[in-house]
Backbone bond lengths (Angstrom), bond angles and torsions (degrees), N, CA, C in turn:
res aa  C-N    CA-C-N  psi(-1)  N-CA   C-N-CA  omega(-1)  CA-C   N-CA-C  phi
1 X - - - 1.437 - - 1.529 108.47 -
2 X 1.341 110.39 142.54 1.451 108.27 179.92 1.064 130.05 -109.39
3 X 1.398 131.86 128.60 1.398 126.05 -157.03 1.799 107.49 -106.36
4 X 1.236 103.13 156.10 1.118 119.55 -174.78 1.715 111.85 -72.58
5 X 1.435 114.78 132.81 1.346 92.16 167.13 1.611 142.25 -82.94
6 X 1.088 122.31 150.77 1.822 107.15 159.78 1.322 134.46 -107.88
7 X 1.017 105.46 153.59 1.951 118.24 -158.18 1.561 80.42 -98.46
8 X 1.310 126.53 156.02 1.340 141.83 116.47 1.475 142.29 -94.32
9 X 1.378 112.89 -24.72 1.251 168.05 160.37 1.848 93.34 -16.71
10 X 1.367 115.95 -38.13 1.707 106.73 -175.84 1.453 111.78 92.99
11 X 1.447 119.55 -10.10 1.265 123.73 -169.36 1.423 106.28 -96.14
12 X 1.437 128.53 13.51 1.373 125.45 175.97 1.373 105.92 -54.18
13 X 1.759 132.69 -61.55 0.791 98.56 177.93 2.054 160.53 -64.66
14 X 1.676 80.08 -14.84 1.937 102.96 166.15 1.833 100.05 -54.41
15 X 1.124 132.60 -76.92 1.554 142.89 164.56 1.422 111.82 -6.18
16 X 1.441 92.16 -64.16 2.044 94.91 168.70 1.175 150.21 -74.82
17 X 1.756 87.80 -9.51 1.879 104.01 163.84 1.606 101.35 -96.06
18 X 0.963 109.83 -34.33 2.037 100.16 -168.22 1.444 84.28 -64.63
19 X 1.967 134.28 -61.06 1.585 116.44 -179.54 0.990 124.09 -32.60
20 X 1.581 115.59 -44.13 1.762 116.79 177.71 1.150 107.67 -63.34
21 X 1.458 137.39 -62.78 1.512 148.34 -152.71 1.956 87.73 -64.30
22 X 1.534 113.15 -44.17 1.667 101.63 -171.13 1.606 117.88 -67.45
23 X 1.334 85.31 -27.98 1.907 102.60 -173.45 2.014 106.28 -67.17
24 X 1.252 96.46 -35.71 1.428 92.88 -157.85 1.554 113.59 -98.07
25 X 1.420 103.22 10.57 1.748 126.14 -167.86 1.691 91.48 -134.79
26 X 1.087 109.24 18.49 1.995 124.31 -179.69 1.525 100.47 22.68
27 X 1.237 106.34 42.26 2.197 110.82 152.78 1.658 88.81 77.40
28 X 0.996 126.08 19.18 1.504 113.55 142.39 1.417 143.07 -60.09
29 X 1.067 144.24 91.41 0.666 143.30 172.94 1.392 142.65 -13.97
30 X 1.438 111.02 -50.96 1.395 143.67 163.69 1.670 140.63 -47.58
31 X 1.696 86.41 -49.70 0.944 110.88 -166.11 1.640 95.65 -88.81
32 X 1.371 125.07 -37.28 1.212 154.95 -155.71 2.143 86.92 -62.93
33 X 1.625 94.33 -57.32 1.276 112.24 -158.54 1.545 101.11 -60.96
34 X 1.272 108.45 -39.05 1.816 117.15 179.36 1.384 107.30 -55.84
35 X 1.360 107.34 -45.91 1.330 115.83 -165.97 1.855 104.38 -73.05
36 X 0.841 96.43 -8.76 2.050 95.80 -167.66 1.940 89.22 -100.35
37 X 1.223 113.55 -51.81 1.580 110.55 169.52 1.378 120.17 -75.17
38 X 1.153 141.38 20.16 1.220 145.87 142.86 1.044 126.69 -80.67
39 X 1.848 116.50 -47.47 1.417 119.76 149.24 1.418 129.52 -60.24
40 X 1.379 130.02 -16.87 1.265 145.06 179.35 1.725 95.39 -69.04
41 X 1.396 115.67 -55.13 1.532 119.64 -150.37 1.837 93.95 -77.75
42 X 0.957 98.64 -37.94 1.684 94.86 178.59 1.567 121.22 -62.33
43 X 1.433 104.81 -10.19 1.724 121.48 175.82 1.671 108.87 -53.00
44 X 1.038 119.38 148.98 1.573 103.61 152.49 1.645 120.00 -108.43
45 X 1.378 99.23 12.29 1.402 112.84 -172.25 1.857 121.42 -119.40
46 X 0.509 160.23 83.33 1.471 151.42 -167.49 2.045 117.58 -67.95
47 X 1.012 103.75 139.24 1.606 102.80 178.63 1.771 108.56 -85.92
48 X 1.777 89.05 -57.29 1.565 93.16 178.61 1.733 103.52 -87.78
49 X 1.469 91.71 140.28 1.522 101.49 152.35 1.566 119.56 -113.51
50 X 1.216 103.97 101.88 1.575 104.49 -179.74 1.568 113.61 -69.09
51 X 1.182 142.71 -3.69 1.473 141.65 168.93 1.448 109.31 -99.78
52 X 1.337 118.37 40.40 1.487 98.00 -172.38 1.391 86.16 -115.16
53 X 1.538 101.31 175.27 1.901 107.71 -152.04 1.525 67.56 -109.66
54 X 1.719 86.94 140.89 1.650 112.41 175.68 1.227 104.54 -82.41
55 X 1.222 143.66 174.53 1.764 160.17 -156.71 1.429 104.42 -137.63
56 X 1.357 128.32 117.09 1.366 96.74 172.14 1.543 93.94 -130.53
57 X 1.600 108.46 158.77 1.294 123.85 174.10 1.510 119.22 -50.21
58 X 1.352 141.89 98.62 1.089 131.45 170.43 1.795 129.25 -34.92
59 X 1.274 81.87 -62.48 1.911 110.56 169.27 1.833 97.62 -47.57
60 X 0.955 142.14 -49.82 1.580 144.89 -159.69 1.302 77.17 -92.05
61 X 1.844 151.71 -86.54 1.021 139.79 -118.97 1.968 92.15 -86.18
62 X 1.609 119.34 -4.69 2.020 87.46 169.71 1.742 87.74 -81.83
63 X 1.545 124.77 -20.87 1.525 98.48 -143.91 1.848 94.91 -86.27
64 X 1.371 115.23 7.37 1.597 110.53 -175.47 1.560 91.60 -90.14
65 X 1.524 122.89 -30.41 1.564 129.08 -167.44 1.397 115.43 -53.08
């Protein structure tokens, strides 16, 4: 029998909006994705910055050489 899991984590409620957002876009994917960048663009803030200059380990980049 399979048991359900439990979060402690505080994130129950994040879990229950992405279920809603999947349920109501019927597990599309697509549509799902519009719907997450529509709310994104209305932000005035951003989390990710995709142009930011990466860092890299010196020490790691001789031992990849």
């Amino acid at each position: 029998m399979k048991t359900k899991t439990k979060f402690d984590d505080g994130l129950q409620w994040l879990r229950q909006l992405r279920r809603k957002v999947a349920a109501e876009c019927r597990f599309d994917l697509e549509k799902q994705a519009d719907v997450y960048r529509a709310a994104a663009s209305n932000r005035p803030y951003k989390a990710y910055q995709g142009d930011a200059p990466l860092t890299i380990n010196r020490r790691r980049q001789k031992m990849a050489a």
